[in-house]
FIDO-343028 format. One record per residue: residue number from 0; z, y, x negated of N, C-alpha, C in turn. Coordinates in steps of 0.2 Angstrom, whole numbers, plus 5000, padded with zeros to 4 digits. Each point is the difference from the previous one (the first is absolute). Layout:
% residues N
{NUM {Z Y X} {Z Y X} {Z Y X}}
...
This chain:
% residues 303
{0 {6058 6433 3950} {4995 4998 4995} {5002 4994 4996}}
{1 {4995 4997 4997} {5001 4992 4998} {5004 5002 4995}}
{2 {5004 4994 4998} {5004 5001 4993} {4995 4998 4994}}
{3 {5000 5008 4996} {4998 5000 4993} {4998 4992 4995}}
{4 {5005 4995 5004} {4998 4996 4997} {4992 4995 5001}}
{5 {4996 5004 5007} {4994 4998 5000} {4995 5003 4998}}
{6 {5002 5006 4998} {4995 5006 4999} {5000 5002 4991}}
{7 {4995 4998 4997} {4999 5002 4993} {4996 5006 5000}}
{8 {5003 5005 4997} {4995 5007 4997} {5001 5001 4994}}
{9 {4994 5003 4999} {4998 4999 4992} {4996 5004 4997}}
{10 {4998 5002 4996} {4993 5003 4996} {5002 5001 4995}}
{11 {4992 4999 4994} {5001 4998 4995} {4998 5004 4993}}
{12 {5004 4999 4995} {4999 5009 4995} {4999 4998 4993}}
{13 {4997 4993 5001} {4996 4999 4992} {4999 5005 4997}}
{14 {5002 5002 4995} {4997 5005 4993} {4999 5008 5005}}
{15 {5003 4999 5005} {5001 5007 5000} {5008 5002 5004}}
{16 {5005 4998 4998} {5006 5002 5001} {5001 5007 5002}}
{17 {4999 5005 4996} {5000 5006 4999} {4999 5003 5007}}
{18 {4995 4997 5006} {5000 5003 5006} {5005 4998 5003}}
{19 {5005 4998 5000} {5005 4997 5005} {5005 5004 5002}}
{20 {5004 5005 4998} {5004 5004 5002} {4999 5004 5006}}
{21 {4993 5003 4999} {5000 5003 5008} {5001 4997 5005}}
{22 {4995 4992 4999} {5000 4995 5007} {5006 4997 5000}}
{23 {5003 4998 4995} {5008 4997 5002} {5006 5004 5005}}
{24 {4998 5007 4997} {5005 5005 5001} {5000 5002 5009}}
{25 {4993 5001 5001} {4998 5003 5007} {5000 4992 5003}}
{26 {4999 4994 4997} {5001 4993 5007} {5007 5001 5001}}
{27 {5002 4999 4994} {5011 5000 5001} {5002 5006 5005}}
{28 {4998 5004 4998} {5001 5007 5005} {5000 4998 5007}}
{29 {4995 4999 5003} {4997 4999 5007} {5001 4991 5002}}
{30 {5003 4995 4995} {4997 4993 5002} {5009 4997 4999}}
{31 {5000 4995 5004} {5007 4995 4997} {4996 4996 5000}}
{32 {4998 4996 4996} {4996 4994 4999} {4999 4999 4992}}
{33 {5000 4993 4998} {5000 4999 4995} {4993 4999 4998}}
{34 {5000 5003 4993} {4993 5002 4997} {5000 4994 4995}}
{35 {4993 4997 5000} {4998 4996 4991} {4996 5001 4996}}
{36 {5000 5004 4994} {4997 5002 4996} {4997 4993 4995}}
{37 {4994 5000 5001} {4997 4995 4994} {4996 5004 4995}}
{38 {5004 4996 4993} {4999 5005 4995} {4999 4994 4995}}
{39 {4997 5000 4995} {5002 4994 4992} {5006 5003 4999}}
{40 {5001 4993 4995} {5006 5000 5001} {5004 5005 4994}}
{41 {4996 5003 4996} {5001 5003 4993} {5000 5009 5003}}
{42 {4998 4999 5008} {5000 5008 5003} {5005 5000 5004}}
{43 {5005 4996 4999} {5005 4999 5008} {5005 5007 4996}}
{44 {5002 5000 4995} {5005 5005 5001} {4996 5006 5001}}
{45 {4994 5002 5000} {4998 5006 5000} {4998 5001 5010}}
{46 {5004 4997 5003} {5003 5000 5007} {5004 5003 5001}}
{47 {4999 5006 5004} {5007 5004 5002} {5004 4996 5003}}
{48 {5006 5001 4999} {5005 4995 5004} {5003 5003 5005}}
{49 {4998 4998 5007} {5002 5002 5005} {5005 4997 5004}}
{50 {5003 5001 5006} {5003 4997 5004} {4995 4995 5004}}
{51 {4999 4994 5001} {4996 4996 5005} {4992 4997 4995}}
{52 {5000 5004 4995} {4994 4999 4996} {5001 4993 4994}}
{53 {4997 4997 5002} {4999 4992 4997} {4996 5000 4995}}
{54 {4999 4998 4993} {4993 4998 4997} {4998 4995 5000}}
{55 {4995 4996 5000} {4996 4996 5002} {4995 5000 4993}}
{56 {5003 4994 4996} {4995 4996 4996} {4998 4995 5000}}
{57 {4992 4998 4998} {4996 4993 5003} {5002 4994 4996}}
{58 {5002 5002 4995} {4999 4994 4995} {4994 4999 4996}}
{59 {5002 4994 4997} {4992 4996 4997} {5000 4990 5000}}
{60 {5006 5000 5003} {5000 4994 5003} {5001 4998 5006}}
{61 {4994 5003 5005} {5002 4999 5007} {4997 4994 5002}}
{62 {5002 4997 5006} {4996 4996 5002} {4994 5001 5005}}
{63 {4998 5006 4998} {4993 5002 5005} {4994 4999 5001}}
{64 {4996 4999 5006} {4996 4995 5000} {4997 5003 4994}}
{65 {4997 4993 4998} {4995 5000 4995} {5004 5005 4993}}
{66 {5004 5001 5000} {5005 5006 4995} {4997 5003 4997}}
{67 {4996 5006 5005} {4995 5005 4996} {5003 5006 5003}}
{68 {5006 5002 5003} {5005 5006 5002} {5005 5000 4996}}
{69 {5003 4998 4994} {5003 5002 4996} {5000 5005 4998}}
{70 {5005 5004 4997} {5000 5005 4996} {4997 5003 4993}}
{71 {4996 4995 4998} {4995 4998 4993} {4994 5003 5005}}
{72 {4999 4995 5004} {4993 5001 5004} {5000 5009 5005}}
{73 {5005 5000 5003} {4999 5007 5002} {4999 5003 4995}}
{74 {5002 5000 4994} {5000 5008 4993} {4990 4997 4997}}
{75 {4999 4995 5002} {4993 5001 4999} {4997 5002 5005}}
{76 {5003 4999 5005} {4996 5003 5008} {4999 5007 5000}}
{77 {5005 5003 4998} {5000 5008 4997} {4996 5003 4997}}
{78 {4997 4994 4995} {4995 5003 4995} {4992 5002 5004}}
{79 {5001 4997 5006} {4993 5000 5004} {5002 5002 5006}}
{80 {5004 5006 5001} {4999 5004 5005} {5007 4994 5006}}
{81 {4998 5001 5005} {5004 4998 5005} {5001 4993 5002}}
{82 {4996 4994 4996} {5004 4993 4999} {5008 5001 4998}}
{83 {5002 5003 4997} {5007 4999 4998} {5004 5003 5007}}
{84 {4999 5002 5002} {5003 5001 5008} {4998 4995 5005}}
{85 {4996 4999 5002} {4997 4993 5003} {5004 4993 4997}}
{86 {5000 5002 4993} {5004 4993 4999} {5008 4999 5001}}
{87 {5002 5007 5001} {5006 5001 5001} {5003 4998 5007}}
{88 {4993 5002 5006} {5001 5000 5008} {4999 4992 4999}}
{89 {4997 4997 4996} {4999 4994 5003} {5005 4994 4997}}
{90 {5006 5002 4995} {5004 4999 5000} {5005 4998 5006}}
{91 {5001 5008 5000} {5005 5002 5005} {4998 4995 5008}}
{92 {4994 5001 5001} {4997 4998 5007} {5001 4992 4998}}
{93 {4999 4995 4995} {5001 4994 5001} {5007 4998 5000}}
{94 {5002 5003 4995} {5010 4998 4995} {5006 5005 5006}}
{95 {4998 5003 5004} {5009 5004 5002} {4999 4996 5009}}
{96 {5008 5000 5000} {4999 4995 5008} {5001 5007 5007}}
{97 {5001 5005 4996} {5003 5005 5007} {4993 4999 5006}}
{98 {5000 5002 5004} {4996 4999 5006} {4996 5008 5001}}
{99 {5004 5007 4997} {4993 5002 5001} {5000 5004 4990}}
{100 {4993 5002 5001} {5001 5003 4991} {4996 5007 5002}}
{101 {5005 5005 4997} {4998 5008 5001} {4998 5002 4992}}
{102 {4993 5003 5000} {4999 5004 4993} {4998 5007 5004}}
{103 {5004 5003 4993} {5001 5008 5000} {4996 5001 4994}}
{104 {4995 5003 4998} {4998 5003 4994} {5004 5004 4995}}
{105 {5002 4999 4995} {5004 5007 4996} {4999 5005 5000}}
{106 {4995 5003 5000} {4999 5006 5001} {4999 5005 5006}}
{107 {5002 4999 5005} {5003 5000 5007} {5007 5005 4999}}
{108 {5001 5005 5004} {5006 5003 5000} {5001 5002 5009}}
{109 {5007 4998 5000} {5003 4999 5008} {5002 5006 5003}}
{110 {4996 5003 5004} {5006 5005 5005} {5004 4997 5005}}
{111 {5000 4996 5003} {5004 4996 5004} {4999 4991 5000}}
{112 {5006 4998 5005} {4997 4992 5000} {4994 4998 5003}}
{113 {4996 4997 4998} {4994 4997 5002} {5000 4992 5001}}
{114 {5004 4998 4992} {4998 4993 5001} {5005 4996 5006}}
{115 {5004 5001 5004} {5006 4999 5004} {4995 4998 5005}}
{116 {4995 5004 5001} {4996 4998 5007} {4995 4995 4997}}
{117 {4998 4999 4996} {4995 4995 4996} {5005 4994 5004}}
{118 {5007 5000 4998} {5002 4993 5000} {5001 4998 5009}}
{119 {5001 5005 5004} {4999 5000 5007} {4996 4998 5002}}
{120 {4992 5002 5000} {4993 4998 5001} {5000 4992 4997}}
{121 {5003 4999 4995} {4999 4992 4997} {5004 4996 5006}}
{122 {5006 5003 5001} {5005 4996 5006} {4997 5001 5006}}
{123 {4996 5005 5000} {4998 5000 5010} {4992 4993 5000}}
{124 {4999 4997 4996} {4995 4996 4999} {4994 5001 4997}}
{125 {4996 5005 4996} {4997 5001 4996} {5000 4999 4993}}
{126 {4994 4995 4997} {5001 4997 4994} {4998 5006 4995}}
{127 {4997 5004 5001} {4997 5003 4996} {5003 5009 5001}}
{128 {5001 5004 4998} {5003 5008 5003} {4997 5005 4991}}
{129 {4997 5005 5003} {5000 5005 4994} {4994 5005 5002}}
{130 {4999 5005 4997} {4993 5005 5002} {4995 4997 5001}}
{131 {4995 5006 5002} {4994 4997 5000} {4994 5003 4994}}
{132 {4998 4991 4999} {4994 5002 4996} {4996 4999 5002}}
{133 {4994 5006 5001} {4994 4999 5004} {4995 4995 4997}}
{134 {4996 4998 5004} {4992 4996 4998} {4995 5004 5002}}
{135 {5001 5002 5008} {4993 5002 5001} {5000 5008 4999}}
{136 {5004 5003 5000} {5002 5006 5001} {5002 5001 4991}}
{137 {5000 4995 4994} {4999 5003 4996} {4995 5005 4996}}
{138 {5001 5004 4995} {4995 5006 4998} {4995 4996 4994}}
{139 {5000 4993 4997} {4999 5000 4994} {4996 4993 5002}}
{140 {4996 4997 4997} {4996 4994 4999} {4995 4998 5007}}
{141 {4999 5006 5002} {4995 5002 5005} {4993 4995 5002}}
{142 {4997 5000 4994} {4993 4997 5000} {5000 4993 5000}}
{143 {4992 4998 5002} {5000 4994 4997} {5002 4995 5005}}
{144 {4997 4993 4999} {5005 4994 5002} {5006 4999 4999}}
{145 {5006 5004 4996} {5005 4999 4999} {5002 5006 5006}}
{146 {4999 5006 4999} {5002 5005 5006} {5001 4996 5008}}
{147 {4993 4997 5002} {4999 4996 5006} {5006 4996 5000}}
{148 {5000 4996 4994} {5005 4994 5003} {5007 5002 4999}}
{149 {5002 5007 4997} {5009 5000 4998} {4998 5007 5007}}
{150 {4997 5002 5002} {5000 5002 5008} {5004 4994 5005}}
{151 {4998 4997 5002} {5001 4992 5004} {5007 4998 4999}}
{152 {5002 5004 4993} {5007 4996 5001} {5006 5004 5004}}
{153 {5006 4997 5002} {5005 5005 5003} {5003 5003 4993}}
{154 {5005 5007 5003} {5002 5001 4995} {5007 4996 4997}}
{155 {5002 5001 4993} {5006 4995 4998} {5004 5005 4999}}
{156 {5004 5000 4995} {5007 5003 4999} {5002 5003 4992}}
{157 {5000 5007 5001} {5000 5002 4991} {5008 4996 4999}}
{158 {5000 4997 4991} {5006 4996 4997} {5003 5005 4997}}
{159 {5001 5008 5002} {5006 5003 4995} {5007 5000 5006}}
{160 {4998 4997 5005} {5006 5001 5005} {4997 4993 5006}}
{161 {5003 4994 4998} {4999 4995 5005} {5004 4995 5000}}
{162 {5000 4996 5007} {5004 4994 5000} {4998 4994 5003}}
{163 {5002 4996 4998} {4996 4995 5002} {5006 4993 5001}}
{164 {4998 4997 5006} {5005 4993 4999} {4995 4994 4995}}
{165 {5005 4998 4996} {4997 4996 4993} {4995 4992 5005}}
{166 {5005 5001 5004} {4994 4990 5005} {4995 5004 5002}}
{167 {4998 5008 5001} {4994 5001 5002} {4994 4996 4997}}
{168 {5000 5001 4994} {4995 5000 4993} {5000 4990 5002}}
{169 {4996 4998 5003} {5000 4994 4999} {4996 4997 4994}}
{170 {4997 5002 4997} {4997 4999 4993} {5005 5000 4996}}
{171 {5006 5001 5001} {5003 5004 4993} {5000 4996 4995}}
{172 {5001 4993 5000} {4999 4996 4992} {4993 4998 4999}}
{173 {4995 5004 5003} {4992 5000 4996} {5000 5002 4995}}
{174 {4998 4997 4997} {4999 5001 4991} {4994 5005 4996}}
{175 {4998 5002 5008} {4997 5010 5001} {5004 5003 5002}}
{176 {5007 5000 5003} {5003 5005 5001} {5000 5005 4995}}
{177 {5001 5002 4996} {4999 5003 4997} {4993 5005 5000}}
{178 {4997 4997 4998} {4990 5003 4998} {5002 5003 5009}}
{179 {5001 4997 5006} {4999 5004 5006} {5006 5005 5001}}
{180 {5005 4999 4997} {5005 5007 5000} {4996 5007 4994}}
{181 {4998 4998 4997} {4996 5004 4995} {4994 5004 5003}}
{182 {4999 4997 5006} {4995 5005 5005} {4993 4995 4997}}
{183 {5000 4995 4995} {4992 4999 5000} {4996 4995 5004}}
{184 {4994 5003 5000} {4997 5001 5006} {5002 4989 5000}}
{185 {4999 4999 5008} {4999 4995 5002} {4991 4996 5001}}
{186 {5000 4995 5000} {4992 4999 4999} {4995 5003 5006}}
{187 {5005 4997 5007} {4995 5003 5005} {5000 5008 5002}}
{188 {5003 5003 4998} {5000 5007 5002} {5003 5005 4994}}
{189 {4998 5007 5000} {5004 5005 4995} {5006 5006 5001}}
{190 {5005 5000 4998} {5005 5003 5002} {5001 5006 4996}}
{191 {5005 5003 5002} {5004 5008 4997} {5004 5001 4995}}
{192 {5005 4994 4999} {5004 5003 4997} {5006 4994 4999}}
{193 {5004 5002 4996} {5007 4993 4998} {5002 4997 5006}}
{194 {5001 4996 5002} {5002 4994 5006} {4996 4999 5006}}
{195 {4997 5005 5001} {4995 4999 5004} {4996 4995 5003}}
{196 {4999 4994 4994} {4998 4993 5003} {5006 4997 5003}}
{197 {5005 5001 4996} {5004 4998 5007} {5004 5001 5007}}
{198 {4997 5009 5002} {5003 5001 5005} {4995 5000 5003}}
{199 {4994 5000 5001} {4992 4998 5001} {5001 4990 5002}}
{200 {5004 4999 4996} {4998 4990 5002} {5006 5002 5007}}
{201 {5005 5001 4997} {5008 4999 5006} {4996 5005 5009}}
{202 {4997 5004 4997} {4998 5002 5006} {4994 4997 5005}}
{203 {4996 4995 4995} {4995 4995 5002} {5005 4994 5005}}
{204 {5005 4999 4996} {5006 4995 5004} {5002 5002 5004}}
{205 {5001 5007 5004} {5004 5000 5004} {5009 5002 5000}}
{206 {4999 5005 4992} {5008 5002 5001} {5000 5006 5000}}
{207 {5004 5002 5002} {5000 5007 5005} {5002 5005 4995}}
{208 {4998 5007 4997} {5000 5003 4998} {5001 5007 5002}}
{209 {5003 5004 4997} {5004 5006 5002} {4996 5008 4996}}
{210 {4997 5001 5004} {4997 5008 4997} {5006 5005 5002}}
{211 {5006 5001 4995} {5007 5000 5002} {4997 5009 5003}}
{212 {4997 5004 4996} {4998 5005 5002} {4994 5003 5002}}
{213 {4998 4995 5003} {4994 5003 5007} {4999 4991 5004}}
{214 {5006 4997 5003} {5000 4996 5002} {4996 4999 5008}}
{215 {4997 5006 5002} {4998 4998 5008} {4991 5000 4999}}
{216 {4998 5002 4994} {4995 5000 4997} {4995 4996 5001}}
{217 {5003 4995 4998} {4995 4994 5001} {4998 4996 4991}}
{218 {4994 4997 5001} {4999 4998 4993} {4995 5003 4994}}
{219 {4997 5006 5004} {4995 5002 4997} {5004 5009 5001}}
{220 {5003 5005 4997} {5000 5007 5002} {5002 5003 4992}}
{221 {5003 5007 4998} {5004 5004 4995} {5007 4998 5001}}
{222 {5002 4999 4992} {5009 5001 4999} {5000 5006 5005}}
{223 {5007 5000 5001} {5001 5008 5004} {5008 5003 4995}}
{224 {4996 5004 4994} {5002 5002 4997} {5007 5004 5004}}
{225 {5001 5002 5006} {5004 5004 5003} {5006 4994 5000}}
{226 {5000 4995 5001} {5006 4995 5000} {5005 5002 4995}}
{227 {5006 4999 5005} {5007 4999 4994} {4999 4996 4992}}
{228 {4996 4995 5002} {4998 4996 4995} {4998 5001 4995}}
{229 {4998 5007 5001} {4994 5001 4996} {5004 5007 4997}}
{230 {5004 5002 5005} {5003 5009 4998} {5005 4999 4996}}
{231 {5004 4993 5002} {5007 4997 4995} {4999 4998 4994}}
{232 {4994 5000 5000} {4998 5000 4990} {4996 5003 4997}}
{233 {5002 5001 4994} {4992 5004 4996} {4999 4991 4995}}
{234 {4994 5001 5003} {4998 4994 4998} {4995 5002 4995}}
{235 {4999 4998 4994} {4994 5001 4992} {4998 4995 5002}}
{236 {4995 4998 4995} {4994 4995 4998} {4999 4998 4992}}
{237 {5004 4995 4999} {4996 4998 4993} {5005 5003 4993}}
{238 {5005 5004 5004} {5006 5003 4994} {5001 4995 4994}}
{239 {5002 4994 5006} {5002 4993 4991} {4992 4999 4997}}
{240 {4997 4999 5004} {4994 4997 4997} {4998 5007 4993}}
{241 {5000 5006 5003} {4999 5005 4996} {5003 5000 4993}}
{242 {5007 4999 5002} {5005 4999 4995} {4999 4996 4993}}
{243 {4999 4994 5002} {4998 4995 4998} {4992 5001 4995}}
{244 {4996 5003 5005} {4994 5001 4995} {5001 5007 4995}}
{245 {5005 5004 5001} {5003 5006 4996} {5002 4998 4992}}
{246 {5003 4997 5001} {5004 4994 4995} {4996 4995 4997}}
{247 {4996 4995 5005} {4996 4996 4998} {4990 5000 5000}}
{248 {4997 5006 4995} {4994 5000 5003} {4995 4996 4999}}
{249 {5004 4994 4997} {4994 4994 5003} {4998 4995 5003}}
{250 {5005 5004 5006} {5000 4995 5005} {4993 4999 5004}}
{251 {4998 4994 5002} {4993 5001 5002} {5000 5000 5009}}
{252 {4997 5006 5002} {4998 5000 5008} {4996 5007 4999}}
{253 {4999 5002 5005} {4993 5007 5001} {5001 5004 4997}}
{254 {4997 5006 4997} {5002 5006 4997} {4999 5007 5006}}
{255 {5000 4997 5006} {4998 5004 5005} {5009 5000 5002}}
{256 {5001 4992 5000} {5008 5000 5002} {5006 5001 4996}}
{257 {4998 4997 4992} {5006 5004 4996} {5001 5006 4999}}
{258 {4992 5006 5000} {5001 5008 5003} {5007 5001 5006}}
{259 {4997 4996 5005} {5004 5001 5008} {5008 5000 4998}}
{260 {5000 4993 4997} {5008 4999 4999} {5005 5004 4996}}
{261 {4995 5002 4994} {5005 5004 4995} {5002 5005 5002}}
{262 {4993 5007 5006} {5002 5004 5000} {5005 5000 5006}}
{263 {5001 4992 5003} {5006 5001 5007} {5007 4999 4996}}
{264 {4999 4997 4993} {5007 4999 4998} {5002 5008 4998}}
{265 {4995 5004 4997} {5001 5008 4996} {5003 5002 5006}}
{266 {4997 4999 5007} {5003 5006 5004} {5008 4997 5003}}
{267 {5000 4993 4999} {5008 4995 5003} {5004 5004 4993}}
{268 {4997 5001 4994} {5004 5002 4996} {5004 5006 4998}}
{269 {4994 5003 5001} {5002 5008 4999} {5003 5004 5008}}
{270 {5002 4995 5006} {5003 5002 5005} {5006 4998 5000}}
{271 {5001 4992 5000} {5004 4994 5002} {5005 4999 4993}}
{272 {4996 5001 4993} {5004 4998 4995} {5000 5006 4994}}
{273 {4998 5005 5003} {5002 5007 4997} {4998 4999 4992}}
{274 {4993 4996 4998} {4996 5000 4995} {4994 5001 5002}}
{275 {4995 5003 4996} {4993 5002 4999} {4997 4997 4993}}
{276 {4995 4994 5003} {4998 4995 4994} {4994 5003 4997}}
{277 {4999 5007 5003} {4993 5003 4995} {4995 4997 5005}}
{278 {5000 4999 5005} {4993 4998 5004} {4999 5003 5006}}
{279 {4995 5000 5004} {4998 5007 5003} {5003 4993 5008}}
{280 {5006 5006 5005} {4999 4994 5005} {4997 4998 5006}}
{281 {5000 4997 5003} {4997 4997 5006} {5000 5006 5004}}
{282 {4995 5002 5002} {4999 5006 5007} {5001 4996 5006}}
{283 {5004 5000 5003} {5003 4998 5005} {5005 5005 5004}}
{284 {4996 5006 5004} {5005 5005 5002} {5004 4999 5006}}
{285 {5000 4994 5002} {5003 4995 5006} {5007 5000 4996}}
{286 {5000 4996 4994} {5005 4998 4996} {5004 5006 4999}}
{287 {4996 5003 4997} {5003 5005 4995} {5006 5005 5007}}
{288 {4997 5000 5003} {5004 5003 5006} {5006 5000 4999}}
{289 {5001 4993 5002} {5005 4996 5003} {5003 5001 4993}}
{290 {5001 5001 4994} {5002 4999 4993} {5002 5006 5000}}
{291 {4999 5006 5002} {5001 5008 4999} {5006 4999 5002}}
{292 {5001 4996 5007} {5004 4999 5006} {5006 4997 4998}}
{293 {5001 4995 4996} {5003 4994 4998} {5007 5003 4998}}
{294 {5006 4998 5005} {5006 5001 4996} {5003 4993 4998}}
{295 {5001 4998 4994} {5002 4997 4997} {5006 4996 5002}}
{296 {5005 5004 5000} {5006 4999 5002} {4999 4996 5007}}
{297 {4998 5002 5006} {5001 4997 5005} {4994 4996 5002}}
{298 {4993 4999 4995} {4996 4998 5002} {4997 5002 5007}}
{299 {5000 5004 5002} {4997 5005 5007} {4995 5005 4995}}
{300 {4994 5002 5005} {4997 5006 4998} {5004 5006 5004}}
{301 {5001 5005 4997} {5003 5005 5003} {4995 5005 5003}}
{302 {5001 5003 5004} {4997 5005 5007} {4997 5004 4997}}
């Protein structure tokens, strides 16, 4: 495996600290890899201190293009929903020199190594490696001239578990890096979801991407939820974001989504962090399985 010193991982836990114990405890468990937590910098001690676990502050006098990824500018990003993470990626994607950059989501819990093989797939020559996020085979934005044309695309790669080599992104000091890490739409065509325009443009170029669990598939099929990839984590949705809107309810983005998120932090919480915020949780009997199952101590579900 490459030496750690090309390989940057990270994920980032703006105003929601609080979810990090589970995910640090299950990466350390199963992982020898150095972890970067980016946090403000007024939240660094509320980082458990682990072995291998780094904290990662931005600053507010970076030299970033256009200096709109600082630390000032992320805590406004946050106030509108998921700029402040976009502007953290885009950061990270202009300012670090390692050769590939892995994100983990915090609220991710580890039954085994997974990201080991992330960094193999980067070494055997693919730019891009991570699950699959369908286009055509998704269930939602069906109708319409948008249905037709996000049909037509291949599919990209969800960003709660992905890697990527950083010279992929040929764009990376466009001064839309950002606005296209945030998932918004591009003029000629409509997309899904956060980084999407850019793993949409790299795959218009020609770099080779990794559907690390259902790679025989082709460019258009379903995740294949039966993958290690998929078994070795209990993967949430939206726990920090949740967190964040629990705390903060005037954060502006859907009331369809801060419903989704709150009730995924209540269920992350009253499993994972052995509190009950008083809110009804996310029905997800996938999840909750694996949580009944969860032995702590050794991060495995038991039999």
């Amino acid at each position: 495996m490459s030496s750690q010193k090309s390989v940057f991982i990270w994920t980032e836990a703006f105003n929601c600290t609080e979810i990090l114990p589970p995910f640090l405890d299950s990466f350390r468990k199963h992982h020898d890899l150095r972890l970067n937590v980016v946090v403000a910098r007024d939240e660094s001690h509320l980082v458990p201190k682990k072995p291998g676990v780094e904290v990662l502050n931005l600053g507010n006098n970076l030299q970033s293009f256009f200096f709109k990824n600082s630390e000032s500018q992320v805590k406004k990003g946050y106030r509108l929903g998921h700029l402040g993470t976009a502007r953290i990626w885009s950061h990270l994607i202009q300012e670090r020199k390692e050769d590939y950059l892995i994100h983990l989501d915090a609220d991710t819990v580890f039954l085994g190594d997974t990201v080991s093989q992330l960094i193999r797939n980067l070494e055997s020559g693919f730019d891009f490696v991570g699950t699959r996020r369908p286009y055509r085979n998704r269930g939602y934005r069906l109708e319409g001239k948008d249905g037709v044309r996000l049909n037509k695309h291949p599919d990209v790669l969800n960003t709660d578990f992905i890697a990527f080599r950083r010279k992929a992104i040929s764009n990376r000091y466009s001064p839309f890096l950002t606005r296209w890490i945030r998932g918004k739409r591009p003029l000629r065509y409509p997309v899904v979801d956060f980084f999407d325009p850019i793993l949409l443009r790299a795959i218009s170029l020609g770099r080779k991407i990794l559907y690390i669990d259902s790679p025989n598939d082709g460019p258009h099929a379903f995740p294949n939820y039966d993958s290690e990839y998929f078994k070795n984590r209990i993967s949430f949705a939206a726990v920090g974001s949740g967190l964040n809107f629990f705390k903060n309810p005037g954060v502006e983005t859907s009331p369809g989504y801060k419903s989704y998120a709150i009730s995924s932090f209540a269920l992350y919480s009253k499993y994972l962090l052995e509190t009950d915020i008083g809110v009804p949780v996310l029905d997800n009997p996938e999840i909750l399985a694996k949580l009944i199952k969860l032995d702590i101590k050794s991060w495995k579900l038991r039999s």
